[in-house]
C-alpha positions, 0 to 999 in steps of 0.5 A: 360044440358040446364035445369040444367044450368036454375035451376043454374040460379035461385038459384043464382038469389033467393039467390042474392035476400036474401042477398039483402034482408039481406043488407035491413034490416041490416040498413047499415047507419050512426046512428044519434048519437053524439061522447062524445069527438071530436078528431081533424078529417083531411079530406084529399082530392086528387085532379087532374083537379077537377075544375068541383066538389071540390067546392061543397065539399069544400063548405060542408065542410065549413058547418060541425058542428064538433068542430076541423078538419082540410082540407087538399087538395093535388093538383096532378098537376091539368091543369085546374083551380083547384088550383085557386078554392083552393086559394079562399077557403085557404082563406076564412077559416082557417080551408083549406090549400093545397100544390102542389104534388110531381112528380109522382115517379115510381112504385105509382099510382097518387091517391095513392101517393097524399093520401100518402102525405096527410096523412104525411101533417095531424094532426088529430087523424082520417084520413078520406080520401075524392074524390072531387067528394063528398059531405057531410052533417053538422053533417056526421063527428060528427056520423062518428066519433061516429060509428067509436069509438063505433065499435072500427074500424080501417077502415071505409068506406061509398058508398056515395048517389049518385045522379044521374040527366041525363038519361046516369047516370041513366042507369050506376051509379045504376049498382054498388050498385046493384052488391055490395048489391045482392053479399056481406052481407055487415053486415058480413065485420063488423062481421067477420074476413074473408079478402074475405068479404071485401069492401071499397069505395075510396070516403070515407075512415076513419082510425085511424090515428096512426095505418095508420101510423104505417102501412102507408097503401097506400105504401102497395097498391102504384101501385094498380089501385083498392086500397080501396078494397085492402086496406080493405082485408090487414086490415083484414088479420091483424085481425083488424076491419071494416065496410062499410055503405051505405050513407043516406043523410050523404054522397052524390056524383054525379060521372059521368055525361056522358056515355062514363066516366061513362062506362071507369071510372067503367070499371077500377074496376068492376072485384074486386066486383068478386074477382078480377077474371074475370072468375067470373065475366063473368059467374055472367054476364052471369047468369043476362044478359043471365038468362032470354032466359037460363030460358024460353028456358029451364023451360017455361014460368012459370019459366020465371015469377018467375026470374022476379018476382025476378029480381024485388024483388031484384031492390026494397031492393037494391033501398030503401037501397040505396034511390034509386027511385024504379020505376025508378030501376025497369024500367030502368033494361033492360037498365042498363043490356046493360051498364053492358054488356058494362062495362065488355067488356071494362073491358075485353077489357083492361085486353088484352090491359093491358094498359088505360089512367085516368086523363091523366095518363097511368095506366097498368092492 
C-alpha cells in the first residue's frame, strides 16, 4: 500500500511539474501592444482602512498614459485616515472622485457591496476593478484594453507581480503562484468553456461594462467570501469567454507584510484553488509536505532524488513565470512548505469554527 501510494506521489508531482512547464511556455502575460480605439476605462477601487497602500496606487494611476479613464474610490467606512489621503488626491486631479459606502445591508459582504456600488457610480465602457494594494505601470491599461478586445472577452483577470521585501512575505506570498501555476493550464480558462477551469484574482478584474450590468455579477456572489473565482465560473457557465495572465511588470502588488496577515489573509480562500473542497486540498498537502518521507520510505533513495529533482524543476518554471528569483524559490521551499502546512490548518481551523474576522468585519464560512 505504502509503495503504491509513493508511485501516486510521483505521478502527480511529474504531472504538476508538466502543467508548470505548459503555463511557462504559454507566455501568460499582457502583449505589448496598443488598442486602435480608446474607450473610457473606470477603475473602480474598494477601499476599508487602506491608509497604508492606496497612495501608491493612486499615485500610478496618475501616471497612466491611456487617453480617457476615470477613477472612482469607494471608502467602505475606513477608521483610519483613508479618506484624508482620498481628498488630497480628489484634488489634485480631475480624473479621481470618491464617495462614502453605504451601511453594510444584510446578506453582502463589504468588498462585494462596494464593487457593487462602484460600478453603479462608473461610466466607462470597461469596468476594471482594482484592490488598493496594486500598482500598475503607465501603459497596463492601453494592453489591457488591447487584450481584452483581441480576444473578445467578457472577463479578465491578472495575478499581479508581487513584490515581496521581508523575510515572512518571502516564506508566504510565493505559495499561491505556485499552487496556481503547478495545478491549473492557466491557457486552458481562455480556450475552453469548462466552468471547473477557472480562475480570477480580486486585485485586478476587467469587464465589459454593459454585460456587467445586465448581469450585475457581484449581486450574483453578494455573500460569497472568494467572489473572484466564483465570478469566473458563473461567467463561464454562460458560455462567455475569459482569460487570466500573470503580471510582468504591468501589475504589481506588495500584499502582506507580516507573518500572521499573511497566513489569515490567504487562509480565507486557499480551499477554492481545490475546488472549494477541503478533501482536496489536504490530501494535494499531504502529497507535497508528506511526499518526501512516503517516497524515500517507500521506493529509497533513488526515488527520493527524483521527487527532488522534480520539486526543483517545478520551482524554476513557476519562478521564472512569475519573475520570481529563482534561487530564492528553490531555497526557501522547505520554509514556505511550514507556512503552507499553517495556512491549511487555519484554513481547517475556521471551516469548524465557521466564523472569522477581516477588516473588523465577522465573515462566516
Amino acid at each position: 500500500m505504502m509503495e503504491v501510494l509513493a508511485w501516486f506521489i510521483l505521478f502527480l508531482l511529474a504531472l504538476r511539474t508538466f502543467i508548470s512547464l505548459v503555463n511557462l511556455l504559454s507566455g501568460l502575460h499582457l502583449p505589448d501592444k496598443r488598442p486602435l480605439e480608446f474607450p473610457k476605462v473606470s477603475l473602480l477601487i474598494p477601499a476599508r482602512n487602506e491608509e497604508a497602500v492606496i497612495g501608491g496606487l493612486l499615485e500610478s494611476l496618475e501616471k497612466l498614459e491611456y487617453p480617457d479613464f476615470e477613477v472612482i474610490v469607494c471608502n467602505d467606512h475606513s477608521s483610519d485616515n483613508t479618506d484624508e489621503i482620498l481628498n488630497w488626491v480628489a484634488g489634485e486631479n480631475d480624473h479621481f472622485r470618491w464617495f462614502l459606502g453605504d451601511n453594510l445591508p444584510g446578506g453582502w459582504l463589504g468588498k462585494n457591496f462596494a464593487c457593487h456600488q462602484l460600478a453603479k457610480k462608473a461610466n466607462g465602457k470597461y469596468l476594471i476593478f482594482l484592490d488598493a494594494d496594486v500598482e500598475l505601470s503607465k501603459d497596463s491599461i492601453s494592453k489591457a484594453v488591447d487584450f481584452f478586445q483581441q480576444k473578445r472577452l467578457s472577463l479578465l483577470s491578472i495575478f499581479p507581480q508581487q513584490q515581496m521585501e521581508s523575510f515572512a512575505e518571502k516564506i508566504t506570498v510565493p505559495v499561491m503562484n505556485w499552487i496556481l501555476q503547478s495545478l491549473l493550464p492557466m491557457n486552458l480558462v481562455q480556450k475552453t468553456s469548462f466552468p471547473s477551469l477557472s480562475a480570477a484574482n480580486g486585485q485586478f478584474m476587467m469587464f465589459e461594462a454593459e454585460n456587467y450590468f445586465i448581469n450585475q455579477w457581484h449581486s450574483k456572489v453578494k455573500n460569497q467570501n472568494v467572489e473572484d473565482i466564483r465570478l469566473a465560473r458563473m461567467i463561464k457557465a454562460e458560455g462567455l469567454k475569459t482569460a487570466v495572465l500573470m503580471g510582468n511588470k504591468d501589475i504589481f502588488c506588495r500584499m502582506y507584510q507580516h507573518l500572521n496577515e499573511a497566513i489569515a489573509g490567504f487562509s480565507r480562500n486557499i480551499h477554492e484553488y481545490f475546488g472549494g473542497l477541503r478533501s482536496v486540498m489536504s490530501i494535494f498537502w499531504l502529497t507535497v509536505c508528506l511526499g518526501p518521507v512516503i517516497v524515500w520510505t517507500a521506493l529509497g533513495w533513488l526515488y527520493l532524488g527524483l521527487f527532488i529533482g522534480l520539486v526543483v524543476m517545478n520551482r524554476i518554471m513557476v519562478a521564472v513565470a512569475s519573475r520570481q528569483n529563482i534561487v530564492r524559490s528553490i531555497l526557501m521551499h522547505p520554509l514556505q512548505m511550514i507556512s503552507f502546512t499553517a495556512i491549511i490548518f487555519y484554513n481547517i481551523y475556521r471551516s469548524i469554527k465557521k466564523e472569522t474576522e477581516w477588516k473588523g468585519r465577522k465573515i462566516r464560512f
